[in-house]
DRENTORKOL-3810 file (N, C-alpha, C; in nm, 4 decimals):
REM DRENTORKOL-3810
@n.u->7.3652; n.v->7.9345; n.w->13.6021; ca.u->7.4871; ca.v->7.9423; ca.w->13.5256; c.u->7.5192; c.v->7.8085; c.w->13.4597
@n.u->7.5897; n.v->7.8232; n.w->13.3814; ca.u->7.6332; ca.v->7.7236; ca.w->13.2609; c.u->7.7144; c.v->7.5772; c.w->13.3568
@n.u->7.8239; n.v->7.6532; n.w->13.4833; ca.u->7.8801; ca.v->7.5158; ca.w->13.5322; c.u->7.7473; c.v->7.4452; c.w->13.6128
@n.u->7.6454; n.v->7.4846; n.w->13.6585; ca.u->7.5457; ca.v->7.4130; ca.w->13.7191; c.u->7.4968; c.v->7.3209; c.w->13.6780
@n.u->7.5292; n.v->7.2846; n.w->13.5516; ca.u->7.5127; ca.v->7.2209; ca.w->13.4457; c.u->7.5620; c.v->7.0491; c.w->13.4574
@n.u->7.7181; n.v->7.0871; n.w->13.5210; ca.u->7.7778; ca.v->7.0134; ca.w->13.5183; c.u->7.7986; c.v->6.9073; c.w->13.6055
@n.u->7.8271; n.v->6.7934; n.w->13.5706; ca.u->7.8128; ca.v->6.6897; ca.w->13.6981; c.u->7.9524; c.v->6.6328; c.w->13.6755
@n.u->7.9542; n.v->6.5475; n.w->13.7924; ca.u->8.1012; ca.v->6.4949; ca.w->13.8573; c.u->8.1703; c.v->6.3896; c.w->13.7173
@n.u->8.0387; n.v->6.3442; n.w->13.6290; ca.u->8.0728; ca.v->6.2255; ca.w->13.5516; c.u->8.1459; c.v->6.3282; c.w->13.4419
@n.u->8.0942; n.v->6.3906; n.w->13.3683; ca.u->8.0933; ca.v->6.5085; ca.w->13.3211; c.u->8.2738; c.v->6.6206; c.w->13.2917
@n.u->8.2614; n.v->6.6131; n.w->13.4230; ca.u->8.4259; ca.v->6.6590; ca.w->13.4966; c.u->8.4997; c.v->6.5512; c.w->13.4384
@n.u->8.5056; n.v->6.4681; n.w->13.5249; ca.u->8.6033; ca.v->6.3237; ca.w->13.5345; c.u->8.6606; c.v->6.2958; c.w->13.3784
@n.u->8.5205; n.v->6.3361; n.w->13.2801; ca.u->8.5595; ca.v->6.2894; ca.w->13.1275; c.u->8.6715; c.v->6.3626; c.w->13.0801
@n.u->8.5934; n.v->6.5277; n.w->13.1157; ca.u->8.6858; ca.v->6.6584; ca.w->13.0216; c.u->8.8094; c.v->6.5988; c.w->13.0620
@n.u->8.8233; n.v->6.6095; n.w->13.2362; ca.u->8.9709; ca.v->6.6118; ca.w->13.2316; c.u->9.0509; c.v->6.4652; c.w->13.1932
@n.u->8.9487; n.v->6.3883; n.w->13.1555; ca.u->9.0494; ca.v->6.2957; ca.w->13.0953; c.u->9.0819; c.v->6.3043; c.w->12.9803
@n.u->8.9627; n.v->6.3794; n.w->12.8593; ca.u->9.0544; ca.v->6.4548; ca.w->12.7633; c.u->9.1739; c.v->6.5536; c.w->12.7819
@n.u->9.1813; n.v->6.5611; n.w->12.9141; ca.u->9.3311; ca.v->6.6546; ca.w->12.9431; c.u->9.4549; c.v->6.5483; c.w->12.9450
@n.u->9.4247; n.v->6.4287; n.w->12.9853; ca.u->9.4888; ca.v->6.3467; ca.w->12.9960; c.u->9.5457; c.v->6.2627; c.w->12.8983
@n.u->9.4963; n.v->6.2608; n.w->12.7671; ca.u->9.5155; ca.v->6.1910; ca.w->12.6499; c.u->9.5920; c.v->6.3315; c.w->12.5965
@n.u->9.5744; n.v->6.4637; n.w->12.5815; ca.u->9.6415; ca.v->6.5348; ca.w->12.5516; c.u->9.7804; c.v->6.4934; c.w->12.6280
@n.u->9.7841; n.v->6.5043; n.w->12.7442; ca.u->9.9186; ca.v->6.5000; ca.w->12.8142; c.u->10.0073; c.v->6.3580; c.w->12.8002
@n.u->9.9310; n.v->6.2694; n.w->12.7642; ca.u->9.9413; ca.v->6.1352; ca.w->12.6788; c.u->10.0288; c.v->6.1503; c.w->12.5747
@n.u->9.9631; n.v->6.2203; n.w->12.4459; ca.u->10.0152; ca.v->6.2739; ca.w->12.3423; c.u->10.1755; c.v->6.3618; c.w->12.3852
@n.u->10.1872; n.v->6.4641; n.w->12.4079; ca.u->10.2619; ca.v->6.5226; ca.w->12.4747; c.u->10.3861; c.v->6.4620; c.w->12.5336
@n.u->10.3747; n.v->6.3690; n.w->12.6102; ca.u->10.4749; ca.v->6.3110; ca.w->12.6844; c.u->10.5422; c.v->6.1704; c.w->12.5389
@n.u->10.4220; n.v->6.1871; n.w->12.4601; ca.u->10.4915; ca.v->6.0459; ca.w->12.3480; c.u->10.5888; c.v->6.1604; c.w->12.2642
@n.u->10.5871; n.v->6.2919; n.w->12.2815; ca.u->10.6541; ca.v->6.3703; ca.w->12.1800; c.u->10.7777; c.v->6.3894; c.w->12.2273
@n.u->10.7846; n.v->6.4572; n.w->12.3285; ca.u->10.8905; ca.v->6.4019; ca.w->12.4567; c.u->10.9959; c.v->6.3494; c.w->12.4380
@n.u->10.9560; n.v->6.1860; n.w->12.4319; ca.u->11.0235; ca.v->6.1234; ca.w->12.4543; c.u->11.1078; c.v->6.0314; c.w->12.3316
@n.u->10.9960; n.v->6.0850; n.w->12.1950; ca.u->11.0449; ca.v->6.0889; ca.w->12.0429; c.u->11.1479; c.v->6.1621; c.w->12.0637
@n.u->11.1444; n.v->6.3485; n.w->12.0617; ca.u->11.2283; ca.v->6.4072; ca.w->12.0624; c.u->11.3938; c.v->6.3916; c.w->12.0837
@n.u->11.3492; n.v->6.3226; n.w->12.2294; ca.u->11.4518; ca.v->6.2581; ca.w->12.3409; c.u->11.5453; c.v->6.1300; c.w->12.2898
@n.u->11.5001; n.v->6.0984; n.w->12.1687; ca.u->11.5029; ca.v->5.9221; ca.w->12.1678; c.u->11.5219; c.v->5.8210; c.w->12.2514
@n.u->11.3910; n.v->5.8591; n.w->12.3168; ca.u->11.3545; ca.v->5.7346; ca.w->12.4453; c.u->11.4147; c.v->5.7551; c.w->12.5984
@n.u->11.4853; n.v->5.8489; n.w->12.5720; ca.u->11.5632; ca.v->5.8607; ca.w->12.7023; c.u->11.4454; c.v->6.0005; c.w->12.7830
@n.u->11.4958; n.v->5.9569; n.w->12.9567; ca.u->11.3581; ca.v->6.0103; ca.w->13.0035; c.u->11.3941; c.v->6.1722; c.w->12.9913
@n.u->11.2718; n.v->6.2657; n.w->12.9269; ca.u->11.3285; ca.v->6.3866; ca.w->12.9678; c.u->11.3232; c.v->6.4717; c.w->13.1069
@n.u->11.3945; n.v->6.5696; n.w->13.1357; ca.u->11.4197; ca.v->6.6106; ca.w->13.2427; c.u->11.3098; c.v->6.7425; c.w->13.2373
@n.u->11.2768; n.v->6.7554; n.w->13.1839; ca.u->11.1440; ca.v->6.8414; ca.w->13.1729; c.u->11.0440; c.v->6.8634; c.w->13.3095
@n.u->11.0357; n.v->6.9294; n.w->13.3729; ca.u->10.9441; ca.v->6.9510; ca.w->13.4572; c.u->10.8013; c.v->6.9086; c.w->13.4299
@n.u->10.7735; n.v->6.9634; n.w->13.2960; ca.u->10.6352; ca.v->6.9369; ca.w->13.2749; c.u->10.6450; c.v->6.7619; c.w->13.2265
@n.u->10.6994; n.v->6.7255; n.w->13.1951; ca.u->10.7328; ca.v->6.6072; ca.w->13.1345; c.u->10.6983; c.v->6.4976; c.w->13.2599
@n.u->10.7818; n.v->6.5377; n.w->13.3649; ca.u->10.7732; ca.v->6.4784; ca.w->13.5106; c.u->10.6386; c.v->6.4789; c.w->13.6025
@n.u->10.5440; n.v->6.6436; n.w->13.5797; ca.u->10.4177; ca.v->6.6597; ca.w->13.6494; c.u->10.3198; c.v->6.5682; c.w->13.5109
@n.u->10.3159; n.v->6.5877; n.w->13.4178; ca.u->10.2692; ca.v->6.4736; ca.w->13.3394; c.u->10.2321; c.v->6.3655; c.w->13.3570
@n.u->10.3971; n.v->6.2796; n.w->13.3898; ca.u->10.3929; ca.v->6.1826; ca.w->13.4249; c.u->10.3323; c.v->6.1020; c.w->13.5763
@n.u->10.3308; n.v->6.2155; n.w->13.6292; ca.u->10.2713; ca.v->6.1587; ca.w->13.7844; c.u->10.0980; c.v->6.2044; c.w->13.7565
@n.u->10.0869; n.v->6.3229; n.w->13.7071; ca.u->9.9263; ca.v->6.3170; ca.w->13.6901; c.u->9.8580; c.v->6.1673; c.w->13.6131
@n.u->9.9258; n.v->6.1233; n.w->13.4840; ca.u->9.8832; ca.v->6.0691; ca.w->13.4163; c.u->9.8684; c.v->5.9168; c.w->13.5022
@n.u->9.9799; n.v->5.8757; n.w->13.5721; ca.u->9.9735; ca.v->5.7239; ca.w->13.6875; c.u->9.8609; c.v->5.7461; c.w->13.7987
@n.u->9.8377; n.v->5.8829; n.w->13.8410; ca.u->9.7517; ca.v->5.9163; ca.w->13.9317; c.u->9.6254; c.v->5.8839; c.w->13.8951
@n.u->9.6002; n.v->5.9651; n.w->13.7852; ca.u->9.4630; ca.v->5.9145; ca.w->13.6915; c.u->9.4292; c.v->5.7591; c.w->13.7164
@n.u->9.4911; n.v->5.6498; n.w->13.7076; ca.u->9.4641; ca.v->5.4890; ca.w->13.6999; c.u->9.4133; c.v->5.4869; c.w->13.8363
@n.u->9.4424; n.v->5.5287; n.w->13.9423; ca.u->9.3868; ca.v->5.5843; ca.w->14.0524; c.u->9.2299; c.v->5.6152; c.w->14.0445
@n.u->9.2489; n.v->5.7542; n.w->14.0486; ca.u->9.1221; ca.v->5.8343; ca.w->13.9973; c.u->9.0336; c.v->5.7451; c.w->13.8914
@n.u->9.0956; n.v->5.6999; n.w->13.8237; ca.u->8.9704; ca.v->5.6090; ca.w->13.7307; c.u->8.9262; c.v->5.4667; c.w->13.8052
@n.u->8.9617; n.v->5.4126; n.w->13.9068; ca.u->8.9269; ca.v->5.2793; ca.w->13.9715; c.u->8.8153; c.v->5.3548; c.w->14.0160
@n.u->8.8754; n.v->5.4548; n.w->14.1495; ca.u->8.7693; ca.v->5.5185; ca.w->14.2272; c.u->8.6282; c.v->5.5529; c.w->14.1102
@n.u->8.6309; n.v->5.6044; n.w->14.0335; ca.u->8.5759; ca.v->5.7034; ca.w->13.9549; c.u->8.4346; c.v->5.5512; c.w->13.9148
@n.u->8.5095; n.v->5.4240; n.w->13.8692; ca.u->8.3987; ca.v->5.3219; ca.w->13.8704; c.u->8.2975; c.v->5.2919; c.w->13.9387
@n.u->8.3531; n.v->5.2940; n.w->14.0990; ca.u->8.2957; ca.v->5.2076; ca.w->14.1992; c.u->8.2265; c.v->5.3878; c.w->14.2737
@n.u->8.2715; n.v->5.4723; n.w->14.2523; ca.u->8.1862; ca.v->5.6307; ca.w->14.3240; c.u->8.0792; c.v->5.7008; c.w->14.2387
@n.u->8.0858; n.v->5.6824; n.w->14.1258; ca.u->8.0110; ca.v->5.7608; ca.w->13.9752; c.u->7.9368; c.v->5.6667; c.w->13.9424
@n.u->7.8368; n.v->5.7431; n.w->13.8995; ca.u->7.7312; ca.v->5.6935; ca.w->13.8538; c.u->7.7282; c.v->5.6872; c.w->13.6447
@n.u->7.8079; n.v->5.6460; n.w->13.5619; ca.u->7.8157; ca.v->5.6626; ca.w->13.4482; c.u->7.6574; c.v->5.5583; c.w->13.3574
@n.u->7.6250; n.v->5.6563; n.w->13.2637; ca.u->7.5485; ca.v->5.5566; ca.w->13.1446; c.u->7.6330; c.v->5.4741; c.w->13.0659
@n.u->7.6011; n.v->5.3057; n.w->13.0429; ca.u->7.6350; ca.v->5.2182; ca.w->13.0751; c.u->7.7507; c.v->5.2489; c.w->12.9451
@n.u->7.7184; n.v->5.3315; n.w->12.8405; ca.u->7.8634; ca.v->5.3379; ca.w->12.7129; c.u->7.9312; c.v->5.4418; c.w->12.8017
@n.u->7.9366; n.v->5.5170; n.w->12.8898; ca.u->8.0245; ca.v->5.6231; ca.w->12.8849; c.u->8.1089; c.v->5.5483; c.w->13.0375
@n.u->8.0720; n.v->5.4190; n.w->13.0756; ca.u->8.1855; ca.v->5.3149; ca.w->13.1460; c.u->8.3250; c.v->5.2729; c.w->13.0511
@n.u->8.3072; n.v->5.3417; n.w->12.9002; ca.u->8.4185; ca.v->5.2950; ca.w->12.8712; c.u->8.5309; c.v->5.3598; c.w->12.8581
@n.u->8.5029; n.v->5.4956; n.w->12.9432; ca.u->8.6012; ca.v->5.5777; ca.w->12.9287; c.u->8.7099; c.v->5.5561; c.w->13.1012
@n.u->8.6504; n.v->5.5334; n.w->13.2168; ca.u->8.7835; ca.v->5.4677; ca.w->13.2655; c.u->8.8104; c.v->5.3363; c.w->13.2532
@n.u->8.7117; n.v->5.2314; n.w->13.1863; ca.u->8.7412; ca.v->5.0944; ca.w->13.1568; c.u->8.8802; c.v->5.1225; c.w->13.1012
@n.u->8.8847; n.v->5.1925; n.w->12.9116; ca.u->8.9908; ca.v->5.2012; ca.w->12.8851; c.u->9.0857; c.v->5.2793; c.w->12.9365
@n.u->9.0884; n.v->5.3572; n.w->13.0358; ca.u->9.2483; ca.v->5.4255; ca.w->13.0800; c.u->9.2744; c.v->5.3433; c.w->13.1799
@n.u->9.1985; n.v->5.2634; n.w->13.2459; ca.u->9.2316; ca.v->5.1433; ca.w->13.3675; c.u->9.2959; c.v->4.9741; c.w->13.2587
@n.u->9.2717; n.v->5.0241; n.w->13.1450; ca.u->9.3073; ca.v->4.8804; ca.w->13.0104; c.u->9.4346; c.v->4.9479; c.w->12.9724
@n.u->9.4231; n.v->5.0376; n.w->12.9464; ca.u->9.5387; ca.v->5.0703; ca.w->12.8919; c.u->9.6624; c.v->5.0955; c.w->12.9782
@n.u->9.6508; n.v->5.1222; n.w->13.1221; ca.u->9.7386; ca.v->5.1327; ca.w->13.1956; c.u->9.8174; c.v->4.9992; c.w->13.2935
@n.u->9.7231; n.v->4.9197; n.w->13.3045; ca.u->9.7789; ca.v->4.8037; ca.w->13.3347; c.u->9.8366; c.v->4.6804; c.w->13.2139
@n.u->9.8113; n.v->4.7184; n.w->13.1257; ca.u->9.8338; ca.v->4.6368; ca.w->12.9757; c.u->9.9411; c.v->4.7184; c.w->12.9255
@n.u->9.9991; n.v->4.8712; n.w->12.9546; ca.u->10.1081; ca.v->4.9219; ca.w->12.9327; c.u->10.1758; c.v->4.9168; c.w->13.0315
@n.u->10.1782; n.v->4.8713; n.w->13.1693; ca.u->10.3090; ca.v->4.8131; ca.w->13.2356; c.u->10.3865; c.v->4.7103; c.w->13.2480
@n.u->10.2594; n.v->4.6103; n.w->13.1802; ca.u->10.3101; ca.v->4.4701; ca.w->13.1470; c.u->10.3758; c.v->4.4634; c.w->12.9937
@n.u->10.3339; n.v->4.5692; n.w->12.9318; ca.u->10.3777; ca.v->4.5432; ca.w->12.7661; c.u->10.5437; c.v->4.6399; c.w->12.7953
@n.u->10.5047; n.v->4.7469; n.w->12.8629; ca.u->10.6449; ca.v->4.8462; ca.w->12.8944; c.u->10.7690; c.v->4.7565; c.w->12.9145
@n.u->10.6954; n.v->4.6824; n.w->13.0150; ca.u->10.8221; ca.v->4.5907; ca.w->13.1051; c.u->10.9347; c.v->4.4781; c.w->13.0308
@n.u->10.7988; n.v->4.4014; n.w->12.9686; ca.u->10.8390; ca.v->4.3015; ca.w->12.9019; c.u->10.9316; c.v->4.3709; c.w->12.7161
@n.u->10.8600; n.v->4.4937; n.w->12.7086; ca.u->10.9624; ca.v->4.5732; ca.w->12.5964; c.u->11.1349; c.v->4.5562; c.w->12.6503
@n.u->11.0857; n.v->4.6300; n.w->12.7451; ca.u->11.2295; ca.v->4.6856; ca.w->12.8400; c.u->11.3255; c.v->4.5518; c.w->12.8775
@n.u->11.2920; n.v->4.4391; n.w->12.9262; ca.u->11.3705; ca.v->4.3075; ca.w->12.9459; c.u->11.4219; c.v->4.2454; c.w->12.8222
@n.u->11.3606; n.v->4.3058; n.w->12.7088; ca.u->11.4260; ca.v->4.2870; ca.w->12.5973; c.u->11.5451; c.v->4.3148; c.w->12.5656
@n.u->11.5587; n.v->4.4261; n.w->12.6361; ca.u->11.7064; ca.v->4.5120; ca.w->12.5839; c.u->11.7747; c.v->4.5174; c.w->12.7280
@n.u->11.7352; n.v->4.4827; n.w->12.8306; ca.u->11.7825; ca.v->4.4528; ca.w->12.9755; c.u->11.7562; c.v->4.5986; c.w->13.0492
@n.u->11.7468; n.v->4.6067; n.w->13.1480; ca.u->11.6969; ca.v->4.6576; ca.w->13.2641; c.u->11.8279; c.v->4.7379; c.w->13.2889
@n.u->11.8502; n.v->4.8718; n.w->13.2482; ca.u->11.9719; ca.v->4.9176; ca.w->13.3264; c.u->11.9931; c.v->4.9114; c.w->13.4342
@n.u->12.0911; n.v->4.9482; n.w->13.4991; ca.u->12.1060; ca.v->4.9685; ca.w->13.6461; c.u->12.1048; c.v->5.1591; c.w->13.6769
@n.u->12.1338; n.v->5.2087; n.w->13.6324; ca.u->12.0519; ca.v->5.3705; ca.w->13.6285; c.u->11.9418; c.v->5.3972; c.w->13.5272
@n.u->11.8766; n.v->5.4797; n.w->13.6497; ca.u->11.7859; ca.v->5.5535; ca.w->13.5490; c.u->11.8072; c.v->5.6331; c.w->13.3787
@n.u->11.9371; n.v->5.6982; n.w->13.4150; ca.u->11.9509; ca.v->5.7840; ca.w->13.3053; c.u->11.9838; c.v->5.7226; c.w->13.2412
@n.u->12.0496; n.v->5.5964; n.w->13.2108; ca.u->12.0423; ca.v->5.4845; ca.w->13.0751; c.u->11.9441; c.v->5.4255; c.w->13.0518
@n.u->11.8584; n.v->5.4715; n.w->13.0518; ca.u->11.6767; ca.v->5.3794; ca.w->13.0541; c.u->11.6277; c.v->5.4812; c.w->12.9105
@n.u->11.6141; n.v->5.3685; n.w->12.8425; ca.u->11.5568; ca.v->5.4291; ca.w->12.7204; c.u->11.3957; c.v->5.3422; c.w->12.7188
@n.u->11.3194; n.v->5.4299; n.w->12.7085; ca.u->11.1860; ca.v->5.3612; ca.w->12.6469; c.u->11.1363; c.v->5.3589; c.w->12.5203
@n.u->11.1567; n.v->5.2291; n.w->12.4615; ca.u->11.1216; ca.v->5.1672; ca.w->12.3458; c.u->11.0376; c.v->5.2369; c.w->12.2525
@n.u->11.0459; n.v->5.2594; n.w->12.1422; ca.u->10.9963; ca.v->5.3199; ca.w->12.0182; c.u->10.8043; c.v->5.2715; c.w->12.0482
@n.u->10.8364; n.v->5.1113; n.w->12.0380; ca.u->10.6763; ca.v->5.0397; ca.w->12.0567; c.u->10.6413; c.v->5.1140; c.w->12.1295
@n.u->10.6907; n.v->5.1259; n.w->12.2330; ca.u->10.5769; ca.v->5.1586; ca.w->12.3853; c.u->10.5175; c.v->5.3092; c.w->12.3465
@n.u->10.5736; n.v->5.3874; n.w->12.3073; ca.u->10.5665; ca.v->5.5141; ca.w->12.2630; c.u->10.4704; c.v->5.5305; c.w->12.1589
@n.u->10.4870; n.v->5.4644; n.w->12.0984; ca.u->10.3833; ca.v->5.4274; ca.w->11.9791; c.u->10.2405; c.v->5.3733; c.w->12.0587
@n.u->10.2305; n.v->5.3212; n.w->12.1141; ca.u->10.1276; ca.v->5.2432; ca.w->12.2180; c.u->10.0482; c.v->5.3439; c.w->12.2535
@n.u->10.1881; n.v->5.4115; n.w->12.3185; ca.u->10.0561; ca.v->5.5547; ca.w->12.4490; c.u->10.0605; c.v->5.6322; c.w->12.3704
@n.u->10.1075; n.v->5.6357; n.w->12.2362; ca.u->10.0379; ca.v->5.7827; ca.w->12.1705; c.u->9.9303; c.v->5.7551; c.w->12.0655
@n.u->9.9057; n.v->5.5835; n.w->12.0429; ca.u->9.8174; ca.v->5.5512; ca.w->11.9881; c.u->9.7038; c.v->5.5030; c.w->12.1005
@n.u->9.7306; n.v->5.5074; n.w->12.1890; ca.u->9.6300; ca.v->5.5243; ca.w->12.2826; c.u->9.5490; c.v->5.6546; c.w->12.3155
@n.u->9.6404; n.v->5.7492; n.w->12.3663; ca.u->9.6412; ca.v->5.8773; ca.w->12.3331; c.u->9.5295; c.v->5.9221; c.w->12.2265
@n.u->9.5589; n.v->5.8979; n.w->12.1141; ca.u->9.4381; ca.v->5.9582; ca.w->12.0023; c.u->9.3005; c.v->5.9160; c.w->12.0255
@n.u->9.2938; n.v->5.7696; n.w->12.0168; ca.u->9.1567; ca.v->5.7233; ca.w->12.0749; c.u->9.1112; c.v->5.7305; c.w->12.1897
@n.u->9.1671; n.v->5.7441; n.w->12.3079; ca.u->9.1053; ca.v->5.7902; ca.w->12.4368; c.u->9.1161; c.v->5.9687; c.w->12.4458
@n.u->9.0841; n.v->6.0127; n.w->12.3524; ca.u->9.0561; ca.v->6.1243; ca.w->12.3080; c.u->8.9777; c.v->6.1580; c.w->12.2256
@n.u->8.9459; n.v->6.0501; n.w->12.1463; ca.u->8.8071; ca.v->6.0677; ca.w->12.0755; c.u->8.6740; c.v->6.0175; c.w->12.1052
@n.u->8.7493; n.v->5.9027; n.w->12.2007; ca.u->8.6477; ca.v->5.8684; ca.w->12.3149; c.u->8.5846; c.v->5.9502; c.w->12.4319
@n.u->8.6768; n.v->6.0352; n.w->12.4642; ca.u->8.5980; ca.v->6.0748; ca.w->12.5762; c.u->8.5313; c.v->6.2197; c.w->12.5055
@n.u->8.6102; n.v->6.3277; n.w->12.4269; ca.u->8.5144; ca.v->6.3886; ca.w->12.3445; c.u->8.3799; c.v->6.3527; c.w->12.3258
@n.u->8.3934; n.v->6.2056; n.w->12.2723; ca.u->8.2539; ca.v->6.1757; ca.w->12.1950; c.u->8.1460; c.v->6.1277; c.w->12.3328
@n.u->8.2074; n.v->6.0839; n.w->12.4571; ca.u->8.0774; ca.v->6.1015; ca.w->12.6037; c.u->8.0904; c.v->6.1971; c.w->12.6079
@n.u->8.1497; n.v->6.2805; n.w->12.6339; ca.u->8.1335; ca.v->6.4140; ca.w->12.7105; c.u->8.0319; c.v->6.5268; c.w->12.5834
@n.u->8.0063; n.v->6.4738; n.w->12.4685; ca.u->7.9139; ca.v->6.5340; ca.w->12.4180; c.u->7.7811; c.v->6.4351; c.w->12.4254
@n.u->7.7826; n.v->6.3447; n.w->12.4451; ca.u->7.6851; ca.v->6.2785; ca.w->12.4624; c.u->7.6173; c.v->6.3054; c.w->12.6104
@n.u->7.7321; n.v->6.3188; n.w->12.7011; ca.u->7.6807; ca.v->6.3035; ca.w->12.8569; c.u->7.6062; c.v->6.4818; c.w->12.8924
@n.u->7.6392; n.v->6.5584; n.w->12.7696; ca.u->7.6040; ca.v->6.7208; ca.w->12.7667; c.u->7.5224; c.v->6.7117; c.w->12.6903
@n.u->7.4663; n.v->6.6492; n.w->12.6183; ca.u->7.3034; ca.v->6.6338; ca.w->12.5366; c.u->7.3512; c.v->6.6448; c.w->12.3928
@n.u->7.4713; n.v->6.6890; n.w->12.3478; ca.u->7.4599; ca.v->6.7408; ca.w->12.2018; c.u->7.4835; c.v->6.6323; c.w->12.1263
@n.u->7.4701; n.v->6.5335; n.w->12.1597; ca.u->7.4923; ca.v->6.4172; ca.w->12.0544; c.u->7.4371; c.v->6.2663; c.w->12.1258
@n.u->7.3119; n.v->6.2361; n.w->12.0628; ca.u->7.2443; ca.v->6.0828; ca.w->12.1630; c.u->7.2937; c.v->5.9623; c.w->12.0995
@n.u->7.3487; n.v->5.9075; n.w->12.1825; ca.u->7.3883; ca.v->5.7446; ca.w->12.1491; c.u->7.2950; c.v->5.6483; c.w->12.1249
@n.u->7.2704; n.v->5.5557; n.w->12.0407; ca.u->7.2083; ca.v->5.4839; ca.w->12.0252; c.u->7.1389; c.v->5.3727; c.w->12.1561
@n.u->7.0122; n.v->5.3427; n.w->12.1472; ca.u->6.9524; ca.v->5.3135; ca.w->12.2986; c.u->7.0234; c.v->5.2045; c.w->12.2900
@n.u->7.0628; n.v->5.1484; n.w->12.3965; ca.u->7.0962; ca.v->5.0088; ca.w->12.4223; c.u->6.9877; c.v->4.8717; c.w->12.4771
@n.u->6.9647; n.v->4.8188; n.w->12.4685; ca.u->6.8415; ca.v->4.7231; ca.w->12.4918; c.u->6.8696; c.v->4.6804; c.w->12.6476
END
């Protein structure tokens, strides 16, 4: 059968194209919202899948066996996630740190960030996950 096919590296990618979708998604959100967090259920399981992932992508380095270009698909969600808590933060001290949550607006930039992150770690992992499935060969590396 067709999933026999499939290997763990393989997995790890698709669903991180699930993850740049839900990326996307949560930047619409919170446009909609203007910055303020929404109360959305899915908005909330989103958000904990998507922090979980930085997780899942450490492990995913040091347990998986990846070809040496398709390391750049948790390189960048492990780049982009620690470089968006430091860029989030330092947005946010700009305009001061509420003392509730529900006055917490997140910044236009930052939004712009993860949904321009979002697009390219989506065309990134598309483009291994057809490579790591044969239909498209990357250039040899020396």
């Amino acid at each position: 059968m067709w999933w026999s096919l499939l290997t763990k590296e393989m997995i790890y990618v698709a669903m991180s194209v699930a993850v740049a979708v839900i990326l996307w998604f949560e930047g619409l959100m919170l446009r909609n919202t203007g910055g303020k967090l929404p109360t959305s259920l899915w908005f909330n399981l989103g958000s904990i899948f998507d922090t979980l992932w930085f997780f899942v992508s450490l492990a995913v380095l040091y347990f998986l066996d990846f070809p040496n270009y398709a390391l750049a698909v948790p390189v960048a969600y492990c780049v982009y996630t620690l470089f968006g808590w430091v860029y989030g933060t330092r947005l946010l001290r700009k305009k001061g740190i509420p003392d509730n949550v529900d006055e917490l607006v997140i910044p236009a930039k930052y939004t712009s960030y993860s949904q321009s992150f979002a697009i390219v770690f989506f065309v990134l992992c598309v483009m291994v996950l057809l490579s790591l499935s044969g239909v498209i060969h990357p250039p040899k590396l020396s």
